[in-house]
C-alpha positions, 0 to 999 in steps of 0.5 A: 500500500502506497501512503500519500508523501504529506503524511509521511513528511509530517509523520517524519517532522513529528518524530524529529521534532520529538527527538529535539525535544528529548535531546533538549531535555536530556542535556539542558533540561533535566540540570536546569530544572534540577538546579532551578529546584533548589535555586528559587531565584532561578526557578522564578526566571525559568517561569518568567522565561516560559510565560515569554515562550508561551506568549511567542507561541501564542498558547493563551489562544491554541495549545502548544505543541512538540513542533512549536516548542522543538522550533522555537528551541532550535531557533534560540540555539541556531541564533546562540550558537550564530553569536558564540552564545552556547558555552562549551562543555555542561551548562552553568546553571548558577548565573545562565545566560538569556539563551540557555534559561530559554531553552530551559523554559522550553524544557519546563512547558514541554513537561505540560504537554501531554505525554502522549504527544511526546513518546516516539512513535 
């Protein structure tokens, strides 16, 4: 059986996006959120950072999604790592950049969506 080429590219686009997100999570978020538990100064810039995200992403309105979210991601790290804005080696979460607070913002909304849209399929 043949299966028409848009369900295949956005079966595809989906499962990429899953992965960045996951990625993202596994190397940024998981230490960030961590150390945004124990650092409320921190975790209170995190929320601010998220609400920004969901504003940008207009998720007062329609839901966010893996796409949105894994986008957005890869928007702020394509244009960190442009300027040199990435740090090499594990992230330092005790005074982090705009950048990687974002991406950890990213992180944090990602936690809300359903889980169900986030396993690969």
């Amino acid at each position: 059986m043949r299966v028409p080429y848009p369900q295949v590219a956005t079966r595809t686009a989906v499962s990429a996006a899953r992965s960045r997100l996951a990625l993202l999570t596994a190397s940024v978020g998981a230490p960030g959120l961590a150390a945004a538990a124990a650092r409320p100064g921190l975790l209170a810039l995190v929320d601010q950072h998220a609400a920004a995200v969901r504003d940008s992403l207009d998720g007062d309105r329609r839901p966010l999604t893996v796409a949105a979210l894994a986008g957005y991601a890869e928007g702020i790290h394509d244009t960190a790592r442009a300027h040199g804005l990435l740090p090499v080696g594990a992230a330092d979460f005790t005074a982090p950049d705009w950048a990687l607070t974002r991406l950890v913002a990213v992180c944090l909304l990602a936690r809300t969506l359903d889980p169900r849209h986030l396993a690969t399929a």
